[in-house]
N, CA, C and O of each residue as an XYZ file, in Angstrom:
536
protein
N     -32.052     18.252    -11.730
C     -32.307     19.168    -12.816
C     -32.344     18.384    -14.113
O     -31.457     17.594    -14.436
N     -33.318     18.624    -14.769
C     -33.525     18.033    -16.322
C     -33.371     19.155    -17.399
O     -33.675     20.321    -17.145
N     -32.815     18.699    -18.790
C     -32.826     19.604    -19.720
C     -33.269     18.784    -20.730
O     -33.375     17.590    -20.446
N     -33.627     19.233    -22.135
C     -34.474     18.716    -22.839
C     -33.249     17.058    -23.476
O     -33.573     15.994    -24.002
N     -31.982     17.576    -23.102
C     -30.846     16.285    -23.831
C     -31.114     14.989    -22.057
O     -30.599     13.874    -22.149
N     -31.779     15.293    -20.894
C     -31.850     14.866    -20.096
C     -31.188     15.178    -18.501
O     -31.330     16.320    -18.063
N     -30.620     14.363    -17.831
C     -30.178     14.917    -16.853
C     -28.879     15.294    -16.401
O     -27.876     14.580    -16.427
N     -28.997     16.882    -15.837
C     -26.972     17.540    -15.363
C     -26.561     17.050    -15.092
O     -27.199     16.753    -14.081
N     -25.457     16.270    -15.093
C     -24.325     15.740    -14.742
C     -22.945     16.197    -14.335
O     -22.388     16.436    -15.406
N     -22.089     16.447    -13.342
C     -21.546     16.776    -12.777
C     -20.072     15.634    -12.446
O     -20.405     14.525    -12.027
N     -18.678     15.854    -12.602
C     -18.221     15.302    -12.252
C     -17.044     15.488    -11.149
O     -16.723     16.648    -11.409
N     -16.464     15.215    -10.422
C     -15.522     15.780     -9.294
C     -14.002     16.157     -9.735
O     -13.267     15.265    -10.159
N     -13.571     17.433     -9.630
C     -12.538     17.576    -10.427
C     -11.300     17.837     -8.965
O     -10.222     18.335     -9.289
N     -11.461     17.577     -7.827
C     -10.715     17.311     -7.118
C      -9.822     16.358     -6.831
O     -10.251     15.205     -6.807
N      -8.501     16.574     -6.572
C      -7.244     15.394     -6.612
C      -7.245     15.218     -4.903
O      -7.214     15.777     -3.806
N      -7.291     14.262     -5.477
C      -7.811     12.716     -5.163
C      -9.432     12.507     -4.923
O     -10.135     11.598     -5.364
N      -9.728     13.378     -4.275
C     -11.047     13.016     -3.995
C     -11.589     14.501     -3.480
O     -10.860     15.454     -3.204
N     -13.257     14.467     -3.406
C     -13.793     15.842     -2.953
C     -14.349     15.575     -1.547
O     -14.607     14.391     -1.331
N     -14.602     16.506     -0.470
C     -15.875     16.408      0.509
C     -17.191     16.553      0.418
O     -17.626     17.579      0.941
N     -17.774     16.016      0.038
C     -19.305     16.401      0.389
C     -20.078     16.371      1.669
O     -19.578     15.879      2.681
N     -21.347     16.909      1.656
C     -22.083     17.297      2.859
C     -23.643     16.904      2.959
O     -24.381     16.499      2.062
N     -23.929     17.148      4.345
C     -25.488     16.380      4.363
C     -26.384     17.621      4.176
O     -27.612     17.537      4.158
N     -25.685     18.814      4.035
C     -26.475     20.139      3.914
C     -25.809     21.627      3.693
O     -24.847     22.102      4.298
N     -26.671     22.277      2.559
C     -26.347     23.323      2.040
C     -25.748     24.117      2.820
O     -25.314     25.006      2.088
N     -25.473     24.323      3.832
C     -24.702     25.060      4.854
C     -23.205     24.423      5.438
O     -22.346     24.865      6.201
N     -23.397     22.926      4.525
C     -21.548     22.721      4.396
C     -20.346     22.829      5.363
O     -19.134     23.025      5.282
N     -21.720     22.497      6.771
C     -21.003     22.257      7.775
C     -20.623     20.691      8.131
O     -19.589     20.538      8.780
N     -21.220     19.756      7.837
C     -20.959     18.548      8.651
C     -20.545     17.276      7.301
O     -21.226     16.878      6.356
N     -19.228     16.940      7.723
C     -18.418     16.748      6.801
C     -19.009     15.212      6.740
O     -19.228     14.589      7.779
N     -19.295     14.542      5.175
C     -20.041     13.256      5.009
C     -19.055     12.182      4.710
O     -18.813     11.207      5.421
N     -18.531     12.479      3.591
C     -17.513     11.281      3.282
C     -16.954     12.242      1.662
O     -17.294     13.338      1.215
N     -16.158     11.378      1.256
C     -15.357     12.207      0.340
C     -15.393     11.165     -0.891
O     -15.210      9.958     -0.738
N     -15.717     11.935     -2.432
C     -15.988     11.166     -3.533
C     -14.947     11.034     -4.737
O     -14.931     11.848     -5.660
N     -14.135     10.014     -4.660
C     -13.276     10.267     -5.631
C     -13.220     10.888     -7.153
O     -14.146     10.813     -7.961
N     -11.907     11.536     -7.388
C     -12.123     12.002     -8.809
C     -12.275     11.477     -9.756
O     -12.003     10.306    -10.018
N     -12.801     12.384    -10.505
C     -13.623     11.724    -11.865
C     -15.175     10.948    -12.022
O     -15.681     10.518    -13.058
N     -15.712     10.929    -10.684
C     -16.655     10.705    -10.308
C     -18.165     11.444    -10.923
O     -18.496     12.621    -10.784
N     -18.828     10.492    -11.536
C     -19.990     11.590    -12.370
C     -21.345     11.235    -11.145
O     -21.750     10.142    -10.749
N     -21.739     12.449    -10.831
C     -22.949     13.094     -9.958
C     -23.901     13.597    -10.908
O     -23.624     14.266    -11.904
N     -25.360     13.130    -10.429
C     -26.536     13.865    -10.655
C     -27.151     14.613    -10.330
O     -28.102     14.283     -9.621
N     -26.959     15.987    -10.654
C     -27.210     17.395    -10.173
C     -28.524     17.439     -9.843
O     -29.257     17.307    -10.822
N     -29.201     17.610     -8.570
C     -30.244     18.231     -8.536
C     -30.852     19.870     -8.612
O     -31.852     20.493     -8.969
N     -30.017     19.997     -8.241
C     -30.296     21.872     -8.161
C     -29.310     22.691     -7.476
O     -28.964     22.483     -6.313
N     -28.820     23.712     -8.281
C     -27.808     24.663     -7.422
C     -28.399     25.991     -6.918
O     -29.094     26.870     -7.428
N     -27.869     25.794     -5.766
C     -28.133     26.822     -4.657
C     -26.887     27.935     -4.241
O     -25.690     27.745     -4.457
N     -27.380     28.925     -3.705
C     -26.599     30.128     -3.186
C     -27.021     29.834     -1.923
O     -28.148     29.759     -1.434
N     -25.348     29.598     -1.242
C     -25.865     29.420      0.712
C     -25.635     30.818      1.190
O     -25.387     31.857      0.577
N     -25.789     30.548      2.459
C     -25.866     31.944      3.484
C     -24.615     32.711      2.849
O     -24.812     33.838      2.394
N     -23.350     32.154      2.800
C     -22.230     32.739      2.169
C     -21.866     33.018      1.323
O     -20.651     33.045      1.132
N     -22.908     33.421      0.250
C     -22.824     33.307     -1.428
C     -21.810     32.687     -1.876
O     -20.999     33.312     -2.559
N     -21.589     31.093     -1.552
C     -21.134     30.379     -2.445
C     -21.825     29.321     -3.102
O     -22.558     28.621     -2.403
N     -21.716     29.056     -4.422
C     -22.267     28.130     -4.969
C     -22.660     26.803     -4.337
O     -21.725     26.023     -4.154
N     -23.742     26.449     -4.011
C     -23.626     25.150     -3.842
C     -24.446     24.012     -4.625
O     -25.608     24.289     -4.924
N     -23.970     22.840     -4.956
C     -24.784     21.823     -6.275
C     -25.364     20.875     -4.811
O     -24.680     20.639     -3.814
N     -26.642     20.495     -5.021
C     -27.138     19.337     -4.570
C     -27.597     18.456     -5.199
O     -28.693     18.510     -5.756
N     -26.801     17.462     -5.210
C     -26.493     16.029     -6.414
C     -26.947     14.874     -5.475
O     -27.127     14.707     -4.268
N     -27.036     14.192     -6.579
C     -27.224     12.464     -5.662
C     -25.929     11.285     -6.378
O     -25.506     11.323     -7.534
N     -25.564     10.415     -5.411
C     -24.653      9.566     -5.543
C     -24.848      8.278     -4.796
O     -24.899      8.076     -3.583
N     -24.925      7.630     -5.599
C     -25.286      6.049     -4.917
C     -26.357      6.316     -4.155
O     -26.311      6.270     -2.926
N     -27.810      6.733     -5.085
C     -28.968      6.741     -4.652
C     -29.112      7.703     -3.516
O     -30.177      7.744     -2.899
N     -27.953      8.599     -3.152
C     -28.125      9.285     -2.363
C     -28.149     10.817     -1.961
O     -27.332     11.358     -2.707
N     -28.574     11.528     -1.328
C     -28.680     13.281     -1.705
C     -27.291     13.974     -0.707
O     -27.205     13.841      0.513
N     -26.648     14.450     -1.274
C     -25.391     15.233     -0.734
C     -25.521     16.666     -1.270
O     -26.289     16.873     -2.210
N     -24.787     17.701     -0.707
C     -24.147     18.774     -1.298
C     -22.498     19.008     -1.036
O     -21.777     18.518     -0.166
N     -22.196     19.904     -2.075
C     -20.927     20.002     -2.254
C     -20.719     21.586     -3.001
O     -21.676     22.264     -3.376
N     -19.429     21.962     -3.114
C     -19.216     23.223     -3.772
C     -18.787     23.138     -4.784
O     -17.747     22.529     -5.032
N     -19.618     23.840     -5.763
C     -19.564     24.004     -6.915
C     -18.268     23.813     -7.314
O     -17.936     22.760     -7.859
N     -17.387     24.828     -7.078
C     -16.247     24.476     -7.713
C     -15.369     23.511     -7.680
O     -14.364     23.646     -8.377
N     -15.545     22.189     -6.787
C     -15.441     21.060     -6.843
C     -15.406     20.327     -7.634
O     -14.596     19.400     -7.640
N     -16.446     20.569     -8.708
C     -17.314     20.221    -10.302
C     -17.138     20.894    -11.443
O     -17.045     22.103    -11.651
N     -17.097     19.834    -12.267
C     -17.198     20.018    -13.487
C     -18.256     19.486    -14.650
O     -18.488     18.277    -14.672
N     -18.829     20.249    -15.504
C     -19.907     19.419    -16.562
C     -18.744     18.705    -17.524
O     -19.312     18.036    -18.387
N     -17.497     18.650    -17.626
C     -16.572     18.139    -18.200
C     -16.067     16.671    -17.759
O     -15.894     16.643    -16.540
N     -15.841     15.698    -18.259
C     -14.834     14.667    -17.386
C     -13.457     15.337    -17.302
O     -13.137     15.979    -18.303
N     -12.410     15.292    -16.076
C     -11.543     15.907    -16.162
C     -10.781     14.951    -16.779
O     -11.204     13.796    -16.817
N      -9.724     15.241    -17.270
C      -8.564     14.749    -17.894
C      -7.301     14.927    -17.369
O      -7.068     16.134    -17.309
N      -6.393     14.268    -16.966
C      -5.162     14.197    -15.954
C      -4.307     13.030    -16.488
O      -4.591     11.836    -16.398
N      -2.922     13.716    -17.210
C      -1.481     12.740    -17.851
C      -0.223     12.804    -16.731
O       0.285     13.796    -16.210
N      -0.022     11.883    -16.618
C       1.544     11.769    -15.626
C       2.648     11.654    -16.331
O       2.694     11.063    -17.410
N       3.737     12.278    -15.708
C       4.985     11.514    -16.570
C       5.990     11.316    -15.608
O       6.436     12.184    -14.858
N       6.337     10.106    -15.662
C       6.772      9.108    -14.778
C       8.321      9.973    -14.589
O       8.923     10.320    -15.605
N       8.890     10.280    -13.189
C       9.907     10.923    -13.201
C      10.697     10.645    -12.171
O      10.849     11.579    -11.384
N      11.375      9.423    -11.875
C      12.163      8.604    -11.208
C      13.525      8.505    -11.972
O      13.618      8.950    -13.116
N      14.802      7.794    -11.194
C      16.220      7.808    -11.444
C      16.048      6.629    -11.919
O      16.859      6.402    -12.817
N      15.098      5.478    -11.636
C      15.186      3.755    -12.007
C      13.500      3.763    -12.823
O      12.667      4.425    -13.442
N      13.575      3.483    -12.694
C      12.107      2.873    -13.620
C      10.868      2.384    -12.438
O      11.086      1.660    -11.466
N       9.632      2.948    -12.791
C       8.678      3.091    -12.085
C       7.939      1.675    -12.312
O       7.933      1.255    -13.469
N       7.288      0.866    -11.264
C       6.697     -0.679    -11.122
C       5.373     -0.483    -11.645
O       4.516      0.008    -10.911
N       5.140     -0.769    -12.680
C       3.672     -0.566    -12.885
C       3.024     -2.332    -12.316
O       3.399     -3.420    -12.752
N       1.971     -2.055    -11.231
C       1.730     -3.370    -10.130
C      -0.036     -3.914    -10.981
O      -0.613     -3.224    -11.821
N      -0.413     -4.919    -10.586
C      -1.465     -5.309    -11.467
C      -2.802     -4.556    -10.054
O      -3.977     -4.363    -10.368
N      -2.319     -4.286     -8.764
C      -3.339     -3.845     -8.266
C      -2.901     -2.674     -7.455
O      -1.729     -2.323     -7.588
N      -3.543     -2.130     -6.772
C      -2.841     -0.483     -5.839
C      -2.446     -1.133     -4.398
O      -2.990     -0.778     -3.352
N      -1.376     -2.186     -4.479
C      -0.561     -2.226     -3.369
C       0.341     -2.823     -3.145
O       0.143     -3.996     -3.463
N       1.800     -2.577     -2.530
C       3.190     -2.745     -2.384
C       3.381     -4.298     -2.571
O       4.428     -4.677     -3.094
N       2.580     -5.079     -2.238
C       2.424     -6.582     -2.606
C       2.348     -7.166     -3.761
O       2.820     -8.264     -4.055
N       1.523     -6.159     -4.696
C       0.821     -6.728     -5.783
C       1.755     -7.438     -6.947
O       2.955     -7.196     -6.817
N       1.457     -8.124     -7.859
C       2.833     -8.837     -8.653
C       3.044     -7.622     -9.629
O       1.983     -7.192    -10.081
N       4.149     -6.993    -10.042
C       4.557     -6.086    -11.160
C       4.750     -6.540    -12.419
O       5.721     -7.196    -12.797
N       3.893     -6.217    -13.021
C       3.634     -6.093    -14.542
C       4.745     -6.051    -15.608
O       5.204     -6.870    -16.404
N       5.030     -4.561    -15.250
C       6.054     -3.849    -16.305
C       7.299     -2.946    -15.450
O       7.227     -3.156    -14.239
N       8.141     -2.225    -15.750
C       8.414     -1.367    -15.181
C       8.961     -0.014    -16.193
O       9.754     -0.140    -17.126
N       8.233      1.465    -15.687
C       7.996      1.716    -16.500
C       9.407      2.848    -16.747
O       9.829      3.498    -15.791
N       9.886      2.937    -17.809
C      10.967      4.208    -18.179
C      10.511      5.363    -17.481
O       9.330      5.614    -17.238
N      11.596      6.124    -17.139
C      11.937      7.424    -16.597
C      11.129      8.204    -17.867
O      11.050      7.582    -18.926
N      10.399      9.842    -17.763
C       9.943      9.913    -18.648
C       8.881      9.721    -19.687
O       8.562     10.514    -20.573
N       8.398      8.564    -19.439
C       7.054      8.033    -20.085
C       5.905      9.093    -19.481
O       6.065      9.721    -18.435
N       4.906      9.163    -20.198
C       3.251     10.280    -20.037
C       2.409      8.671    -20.136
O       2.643      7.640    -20.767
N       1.466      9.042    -19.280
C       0.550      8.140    -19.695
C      -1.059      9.490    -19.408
O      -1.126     10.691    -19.149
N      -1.879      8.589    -19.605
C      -3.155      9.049    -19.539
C      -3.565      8.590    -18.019
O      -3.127      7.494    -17.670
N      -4.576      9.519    -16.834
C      -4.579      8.677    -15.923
C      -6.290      8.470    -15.663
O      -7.067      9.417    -15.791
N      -6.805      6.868    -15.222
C      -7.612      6.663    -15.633
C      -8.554      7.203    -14.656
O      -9.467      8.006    -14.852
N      -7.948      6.263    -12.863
C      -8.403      6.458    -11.568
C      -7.320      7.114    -10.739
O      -6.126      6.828    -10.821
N      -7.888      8.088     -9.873
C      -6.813      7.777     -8.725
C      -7.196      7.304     -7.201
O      -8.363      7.670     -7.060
N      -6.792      6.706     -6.078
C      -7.107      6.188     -5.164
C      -7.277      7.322     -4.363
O      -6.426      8.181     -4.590
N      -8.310      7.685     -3.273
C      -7.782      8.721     -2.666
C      -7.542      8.368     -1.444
O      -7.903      9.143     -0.558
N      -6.860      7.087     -1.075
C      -6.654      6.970      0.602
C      -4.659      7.009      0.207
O      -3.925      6.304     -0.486
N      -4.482      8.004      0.927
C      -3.168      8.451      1.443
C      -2.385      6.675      1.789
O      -2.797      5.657      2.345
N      -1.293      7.015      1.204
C      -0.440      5.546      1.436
C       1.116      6.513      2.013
O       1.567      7.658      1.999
N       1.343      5.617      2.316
C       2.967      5.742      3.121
C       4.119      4.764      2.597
O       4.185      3.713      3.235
N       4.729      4.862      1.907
C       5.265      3.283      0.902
C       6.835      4.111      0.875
O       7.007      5.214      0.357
N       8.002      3.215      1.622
C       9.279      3.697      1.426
C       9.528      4.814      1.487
O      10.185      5.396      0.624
N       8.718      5.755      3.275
C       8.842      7.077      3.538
C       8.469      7.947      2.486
O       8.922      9.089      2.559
N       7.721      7.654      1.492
C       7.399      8.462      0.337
C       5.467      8.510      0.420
O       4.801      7.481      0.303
N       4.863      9.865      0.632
C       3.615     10.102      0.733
C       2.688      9.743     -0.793
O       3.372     10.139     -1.737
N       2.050      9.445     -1.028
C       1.101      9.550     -2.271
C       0.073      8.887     -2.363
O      -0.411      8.430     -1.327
N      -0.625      8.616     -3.769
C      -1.552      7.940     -4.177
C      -1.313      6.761     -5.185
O      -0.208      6.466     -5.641
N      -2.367      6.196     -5.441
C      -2.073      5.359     -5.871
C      -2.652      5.642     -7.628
O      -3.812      6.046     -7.708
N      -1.861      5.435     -9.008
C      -3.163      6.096     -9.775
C      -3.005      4.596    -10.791
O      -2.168      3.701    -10.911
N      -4.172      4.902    -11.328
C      -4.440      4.174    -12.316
C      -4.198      4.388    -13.587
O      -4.604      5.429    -14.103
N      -3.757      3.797    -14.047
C      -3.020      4.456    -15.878
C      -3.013      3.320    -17.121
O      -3.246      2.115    -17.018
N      -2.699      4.026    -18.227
C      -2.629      2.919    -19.281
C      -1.325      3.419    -20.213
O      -0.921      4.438    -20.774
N      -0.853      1.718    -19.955
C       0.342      1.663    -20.711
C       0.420      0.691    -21.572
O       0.046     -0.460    -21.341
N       0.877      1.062    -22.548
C       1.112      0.159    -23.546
C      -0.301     -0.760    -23.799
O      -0.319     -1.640    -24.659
């Protein structure tokens, strides 16, 4: 889709990441696009189930997904660090990586990325996010 400022843009407002599909009927599951991710809308459709659906392209490629997945907004997402000891801020997203800083109980940051492959780190489930400190 084009408008006279150029082309829709779409970005993924799902935590951690969204599903997309090889077809408007949003049965056959493709791969999943992390958040914050900006898509080029081709055209939105109403499927058999009157739900919205956007058909975008990503890395040269044509997917669909559900609308409400998306946003014409970049989303915006702050953490605040809420541990008994002070949180490791690491120079890369893994238990190895050399630690930087460590950050106060309490601190907000802004968050930039988040990882969306599920980690398991000291019986504790999560992600990995990306942030800026200091």
């Amino acid at each position: 889709m084009e408008t006279q400022q150029g082309p829709i843009h779409r970005f993924v407002t799902q935590i951690p990441a969204t599903e997309v599909y090889d077809s408007k009927d949003l049965k056959k599951r493709t791969l999943t696009i992390p958040w914050k991710t900006k898509v080029r809308i081709r055209e939105i459709i109403q499927n058999k189930d009157a739900m919205d659906v956007i058909h975008f392209s990503y890395n040269r490629k044509d997917y669909y997904g559900k609308d409400s997945d998306f946003s014409e907004f970049e989303p915006e997402l702050y953490m605040r660090v809420n541990v008994n000891s002070r949180l490791l801020l690491r120079e890369k997203p893994n238990k190895d990586s050399n630690v930087m800083e460590k950050i106060p109980n309490g601190y907000v940051s802004w968050v930039q990325a988040i990882d969306p492959k599920l980690v398991n780190i000291d019986a504790i489930k999560g992600y990995w996010f990306q942030i800026d400190y200091n």
